[in-house]
Kinemage of the C-alpha trace (Angstrom):
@kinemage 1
@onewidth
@group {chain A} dominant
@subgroup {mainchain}
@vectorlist {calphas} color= white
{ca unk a 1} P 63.784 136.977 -20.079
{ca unk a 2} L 63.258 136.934 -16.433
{ca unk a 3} L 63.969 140.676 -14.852
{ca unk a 4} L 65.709 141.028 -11.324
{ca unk a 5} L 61.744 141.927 -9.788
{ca unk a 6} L 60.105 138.973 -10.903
{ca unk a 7} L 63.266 136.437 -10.327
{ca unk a 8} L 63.612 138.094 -6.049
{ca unk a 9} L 59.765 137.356 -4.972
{ca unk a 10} L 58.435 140.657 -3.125
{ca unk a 11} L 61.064 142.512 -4.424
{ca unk a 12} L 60.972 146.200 -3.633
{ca unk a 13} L 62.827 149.402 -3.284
{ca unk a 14} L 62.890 151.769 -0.828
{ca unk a 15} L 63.473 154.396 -2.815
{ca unk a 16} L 61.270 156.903 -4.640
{ca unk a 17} L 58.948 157.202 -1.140
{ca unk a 18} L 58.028 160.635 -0.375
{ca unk a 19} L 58.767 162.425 3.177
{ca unk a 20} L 56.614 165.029 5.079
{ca unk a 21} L 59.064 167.575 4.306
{ca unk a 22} L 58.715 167.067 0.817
{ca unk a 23} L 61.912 165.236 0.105
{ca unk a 24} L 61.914 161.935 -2.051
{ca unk a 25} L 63.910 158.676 -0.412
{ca unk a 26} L 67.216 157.530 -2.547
{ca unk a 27} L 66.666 154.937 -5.202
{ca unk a 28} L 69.098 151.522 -5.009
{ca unk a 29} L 70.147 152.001 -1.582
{ca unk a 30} L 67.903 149.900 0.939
{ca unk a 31} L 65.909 146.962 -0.960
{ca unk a 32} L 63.265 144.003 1.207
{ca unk a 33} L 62.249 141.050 -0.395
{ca unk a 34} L 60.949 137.405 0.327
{ca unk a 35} L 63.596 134.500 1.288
{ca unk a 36} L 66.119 134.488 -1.498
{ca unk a 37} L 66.696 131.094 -3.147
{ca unk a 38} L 68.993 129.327 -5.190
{ca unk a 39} L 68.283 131.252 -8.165
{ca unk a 40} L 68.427 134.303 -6.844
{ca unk a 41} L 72.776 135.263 -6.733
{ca unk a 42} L 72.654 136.688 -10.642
{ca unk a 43} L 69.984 139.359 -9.785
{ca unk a 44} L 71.385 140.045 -6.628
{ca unk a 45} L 74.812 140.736 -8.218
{ca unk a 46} L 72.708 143.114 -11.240
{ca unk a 47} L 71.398 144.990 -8.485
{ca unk a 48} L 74.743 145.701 -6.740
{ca unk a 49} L 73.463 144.171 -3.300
{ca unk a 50} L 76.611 143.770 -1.142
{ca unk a 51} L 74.871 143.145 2.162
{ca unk a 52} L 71.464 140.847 2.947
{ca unk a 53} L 70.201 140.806 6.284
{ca unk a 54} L 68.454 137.882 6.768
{ca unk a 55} L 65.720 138.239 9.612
{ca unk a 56} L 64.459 134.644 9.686
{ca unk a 57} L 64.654 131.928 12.479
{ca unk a 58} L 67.174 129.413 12.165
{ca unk a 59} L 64.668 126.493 11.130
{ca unk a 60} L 63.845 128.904 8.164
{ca unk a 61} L 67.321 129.359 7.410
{ca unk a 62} L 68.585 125.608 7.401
{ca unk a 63} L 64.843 124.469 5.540
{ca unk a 64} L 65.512 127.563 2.666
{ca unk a 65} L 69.120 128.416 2.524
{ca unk a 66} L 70.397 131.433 0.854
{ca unk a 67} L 72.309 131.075 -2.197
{ca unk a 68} L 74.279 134.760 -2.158
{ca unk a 69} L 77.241 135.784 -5.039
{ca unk a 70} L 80.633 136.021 -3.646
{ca unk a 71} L 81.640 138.829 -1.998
{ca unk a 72} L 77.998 139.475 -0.486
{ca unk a 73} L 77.940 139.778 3.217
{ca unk a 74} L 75.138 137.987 5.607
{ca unk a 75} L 73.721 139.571 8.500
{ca unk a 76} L 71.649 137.089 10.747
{ca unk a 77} L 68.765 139.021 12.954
{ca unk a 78} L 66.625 136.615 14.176
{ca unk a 79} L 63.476 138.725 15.108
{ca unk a 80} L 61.860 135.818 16.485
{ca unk a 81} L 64.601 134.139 17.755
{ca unk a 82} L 62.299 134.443 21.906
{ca unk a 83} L 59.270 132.432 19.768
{ca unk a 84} L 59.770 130.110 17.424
{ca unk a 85} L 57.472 128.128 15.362
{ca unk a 86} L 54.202 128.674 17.310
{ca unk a 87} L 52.239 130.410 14.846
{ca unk a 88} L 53.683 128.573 12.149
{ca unk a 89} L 52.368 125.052 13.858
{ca unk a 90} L 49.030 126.431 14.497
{ca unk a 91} L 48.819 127.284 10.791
{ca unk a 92} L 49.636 124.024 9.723
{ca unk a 93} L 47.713 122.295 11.960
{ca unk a 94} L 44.785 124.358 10.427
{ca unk a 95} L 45.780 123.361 7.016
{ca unk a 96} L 45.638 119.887 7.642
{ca unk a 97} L 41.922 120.400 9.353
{ca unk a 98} L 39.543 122.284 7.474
{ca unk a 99} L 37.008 121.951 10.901
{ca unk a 100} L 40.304 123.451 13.308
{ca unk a 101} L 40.934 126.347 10.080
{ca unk a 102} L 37.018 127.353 10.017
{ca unk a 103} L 37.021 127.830 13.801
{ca unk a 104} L 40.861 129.103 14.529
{ca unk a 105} L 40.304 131.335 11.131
{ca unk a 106} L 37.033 132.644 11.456
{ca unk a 107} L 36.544 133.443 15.286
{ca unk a 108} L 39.643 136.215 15.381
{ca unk a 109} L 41.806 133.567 16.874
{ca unk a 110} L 44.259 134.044 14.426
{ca unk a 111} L 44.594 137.682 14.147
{ca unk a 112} L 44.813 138.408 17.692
{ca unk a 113} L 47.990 136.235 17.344
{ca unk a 114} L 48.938 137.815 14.296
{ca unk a 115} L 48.470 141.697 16.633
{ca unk a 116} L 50.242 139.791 19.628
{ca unk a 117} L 53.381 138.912 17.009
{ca unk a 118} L 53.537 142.895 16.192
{ca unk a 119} L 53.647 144.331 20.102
{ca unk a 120} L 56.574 141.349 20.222
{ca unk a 121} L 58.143 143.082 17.305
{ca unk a 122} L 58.507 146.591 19.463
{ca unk a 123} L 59.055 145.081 23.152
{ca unk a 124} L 60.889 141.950 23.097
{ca unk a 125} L 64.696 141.619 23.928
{ca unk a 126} L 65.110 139.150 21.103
{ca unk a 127} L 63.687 141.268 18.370
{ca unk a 128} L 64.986 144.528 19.359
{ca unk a 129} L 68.459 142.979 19.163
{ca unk a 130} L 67.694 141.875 15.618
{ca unk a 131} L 66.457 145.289 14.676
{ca unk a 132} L 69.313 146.653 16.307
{ca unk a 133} L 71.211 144.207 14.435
{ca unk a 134} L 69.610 145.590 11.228
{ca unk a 135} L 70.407 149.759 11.696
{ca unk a 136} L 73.473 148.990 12.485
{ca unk a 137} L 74.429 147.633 9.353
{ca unk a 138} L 72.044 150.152 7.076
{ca unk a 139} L 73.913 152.732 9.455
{ca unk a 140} L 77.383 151.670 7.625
{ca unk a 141} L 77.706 152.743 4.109
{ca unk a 142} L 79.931 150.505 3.068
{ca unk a 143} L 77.193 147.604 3.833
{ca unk a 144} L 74.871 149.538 1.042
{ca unk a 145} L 73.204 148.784 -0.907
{ca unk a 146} L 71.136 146.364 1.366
{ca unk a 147} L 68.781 144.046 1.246
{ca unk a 148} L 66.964 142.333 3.679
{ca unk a 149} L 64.425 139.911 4.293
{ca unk a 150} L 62.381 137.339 6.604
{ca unk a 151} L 60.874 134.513 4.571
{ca unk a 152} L 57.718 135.969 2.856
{ca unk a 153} L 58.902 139.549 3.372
{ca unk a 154} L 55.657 141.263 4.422
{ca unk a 155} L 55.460 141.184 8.637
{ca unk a 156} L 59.161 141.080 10.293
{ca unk a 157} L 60.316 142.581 6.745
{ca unk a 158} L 57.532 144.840 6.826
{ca unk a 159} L 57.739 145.916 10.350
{ca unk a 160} L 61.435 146.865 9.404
{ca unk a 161} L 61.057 148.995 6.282
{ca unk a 162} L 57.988 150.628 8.332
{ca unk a 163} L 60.601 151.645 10.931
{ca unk a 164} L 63.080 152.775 8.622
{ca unk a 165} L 60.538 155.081 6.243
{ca unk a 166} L 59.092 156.327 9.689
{ca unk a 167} L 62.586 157.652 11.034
{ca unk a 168} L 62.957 159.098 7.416
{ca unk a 169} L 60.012 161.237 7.957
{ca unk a 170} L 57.003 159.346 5.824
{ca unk a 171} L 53.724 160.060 6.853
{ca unk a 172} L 51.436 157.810 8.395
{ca unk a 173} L 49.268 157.503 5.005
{ca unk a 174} L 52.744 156.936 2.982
{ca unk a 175} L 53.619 154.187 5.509
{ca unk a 176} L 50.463 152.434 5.567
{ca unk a 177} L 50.457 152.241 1.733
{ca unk a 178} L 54.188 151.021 1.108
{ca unk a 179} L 53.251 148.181 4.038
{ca unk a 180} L 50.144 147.260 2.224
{ca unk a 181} L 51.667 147.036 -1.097
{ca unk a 182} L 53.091 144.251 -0.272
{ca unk a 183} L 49.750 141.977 -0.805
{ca unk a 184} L 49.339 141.232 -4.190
{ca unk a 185} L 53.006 139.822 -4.722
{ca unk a 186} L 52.338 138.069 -1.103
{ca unk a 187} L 49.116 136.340 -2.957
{ca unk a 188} L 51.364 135.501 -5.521
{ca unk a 189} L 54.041 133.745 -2.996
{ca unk a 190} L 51.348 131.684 -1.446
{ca unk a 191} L 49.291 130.838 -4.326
{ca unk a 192} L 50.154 127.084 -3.394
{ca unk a 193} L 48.901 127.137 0.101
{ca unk a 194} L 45.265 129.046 -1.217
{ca unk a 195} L 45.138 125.819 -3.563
{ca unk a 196} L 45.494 123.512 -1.115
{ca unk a 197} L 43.299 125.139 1.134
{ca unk a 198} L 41.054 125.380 -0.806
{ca unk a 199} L 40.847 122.105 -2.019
{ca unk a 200} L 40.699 120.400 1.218
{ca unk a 201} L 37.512 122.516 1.862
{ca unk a 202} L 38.546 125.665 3.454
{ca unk a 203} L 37.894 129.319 2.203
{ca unk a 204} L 40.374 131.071 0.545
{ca unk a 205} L 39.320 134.030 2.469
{ca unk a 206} L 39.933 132.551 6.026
{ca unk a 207} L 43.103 132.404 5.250
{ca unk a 208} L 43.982 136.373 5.041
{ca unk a 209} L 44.393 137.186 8.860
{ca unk a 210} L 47.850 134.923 8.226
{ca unk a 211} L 48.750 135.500 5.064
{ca unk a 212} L 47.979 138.941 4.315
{ca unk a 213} L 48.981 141.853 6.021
{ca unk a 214} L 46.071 144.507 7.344
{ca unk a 215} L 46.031 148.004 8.635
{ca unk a 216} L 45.497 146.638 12.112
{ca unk a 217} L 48.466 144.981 12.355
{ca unk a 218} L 50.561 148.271 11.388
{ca unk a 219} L 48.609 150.324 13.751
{ca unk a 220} L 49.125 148.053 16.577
{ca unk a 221} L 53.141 148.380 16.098
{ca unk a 222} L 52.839 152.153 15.861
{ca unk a 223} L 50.577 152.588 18.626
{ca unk a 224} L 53.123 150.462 20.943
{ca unk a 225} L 55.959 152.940 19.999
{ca unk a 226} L 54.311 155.583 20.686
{ca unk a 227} L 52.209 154.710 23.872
{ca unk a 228} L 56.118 153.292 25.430
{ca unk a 229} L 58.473 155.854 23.727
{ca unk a 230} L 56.568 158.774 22.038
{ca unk a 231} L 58.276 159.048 19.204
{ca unk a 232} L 60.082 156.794 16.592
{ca unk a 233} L 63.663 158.183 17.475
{ca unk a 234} L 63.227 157.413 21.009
{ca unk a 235} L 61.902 154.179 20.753
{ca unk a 236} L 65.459 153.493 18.072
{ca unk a 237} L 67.485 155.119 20.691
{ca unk a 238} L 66.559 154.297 24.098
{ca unk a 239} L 64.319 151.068 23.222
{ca unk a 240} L 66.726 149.446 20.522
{ca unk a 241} L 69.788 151.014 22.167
{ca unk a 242} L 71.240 152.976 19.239
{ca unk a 243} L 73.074 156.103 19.502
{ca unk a 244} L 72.353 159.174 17.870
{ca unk a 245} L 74.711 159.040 15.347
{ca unk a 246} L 73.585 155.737 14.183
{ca unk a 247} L 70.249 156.646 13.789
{ca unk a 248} L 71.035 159.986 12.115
{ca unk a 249} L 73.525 157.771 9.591
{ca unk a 250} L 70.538 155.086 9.039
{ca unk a 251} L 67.935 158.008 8.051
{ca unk a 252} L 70.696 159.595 5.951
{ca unk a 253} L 70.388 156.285 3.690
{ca unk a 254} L 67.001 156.982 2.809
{ca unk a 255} L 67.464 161.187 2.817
{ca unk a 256} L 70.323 163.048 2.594
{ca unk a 257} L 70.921 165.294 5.809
């Protein structure tokens, strides 16, 4: 029989992450996954969820809509709602042309725009709305437990839960491993694409900048926060535009005060 885990793809808790100051984050409060699909409402009501933030663009939503249970309230945050579908043309382009994918794939091309895409995350108006957007409702305990999600659940998604963990004290070793974790059920998700790659003559490897995440691409969000705001409270607070009780209500889902 299918269990919740392997029915939502990417599925993971929040909870059970360890702080600096040796507390332990709450279980069943704050999940991430992939898109959810049509299948998806009976594990979503066995885990409780009564909020899903949805962080994808609205092509992604009307191409793979959500099917959520009654009674389950959707949040729309649109991180890239300032740049849509560039990357994602690129990539298919590259799929279609193993000669364009060698050369867009293989000269750093693609993970330059994959590091651009991160400093976007931190700075733009767009996404800091959706983020906003997205503490907001964790901030509310009568959303909880939530889960949200962009369409793979490993960059926008991961960028998020990074955030979150961060402002609940994790460490930077702790952070980098949750966001990293994600791979194997991300090489799971795109097993299709590698195929197809693969069979119209491109490496499998090639293909990781995109559809993989790497340390680089954390590090280059973190090192924006701090180089513009110092620390991760600041950059929720006067970069995001939350106020202090908000924040202190958001990290009080993960750790109690």
């Amino acid at each position: 029989m299918p269990t919740v885990k392997s029915t939502i793809p990417n599925l993971r808790d929040l909870g059970g992450i360890p702080t600096a100051k040796g507390q332990v984050t709450q279980r069943a409060r704050i999940y991430r996954s992939a898109q959810l699909g049509s299948t998806n409402s009976d594990a979503l009501s066995e885990l409780g969820v009564r909020t899903v933030i949805d962080l994808r663009s609205g092509l992604e939503r009307v191409s793979q809509p959500s099917a959520l249970p009654d009674g389950v309230t959707s949040v729309t945050a649109d991180v890239l709602a300032a740049r849509p579908d560039g990357v994602a043309a690129r990539f298919a382009q590259a799929l279609a042309d193993p000669d364009y994918a060698t050369k867009i794939l293989s000269d750093g091309s693609a993970e330059q725009e994959i590091l651009k895409i991160y400093r976007f995350f931190v700075l733009d108006d767009a996404a800091r709305a959706a983020y906003r957007s997205l503490f907001l409702t964790i901030a509310d305990p009568s959303n909880h437990p939530v889960l949200f999600h962009c369409t793979a659940g490993k960059d926008r998604t991961g960028w998020a839960a990074t955030m979150l963990l961060w402002l609940a004290g994790a460490d930077a070793d702790v952070l980098e491993h949750e966001y990293l974790g994600v791979n194997p059920a991300v090489d799971e998700l795109f097993a299709p694409i590698y195929a197809a790659a693969v069979e119209r003559g491109i490496r499998r490897e090639l293909l990781y900048p995109v559809l993989r995440v790497r340390e680089t691409y954390l590090a280059e969000a973190r090192t924006t926060v701090e180089r513009e705001f110092d620390t991760i409270q600041n950059y929720l607070g006067h970069g995001i535009g939350l106020e202090d009780d908000v924040i202190a209500a958001a990290r009080s889902a993960l750790v109690a005060l």
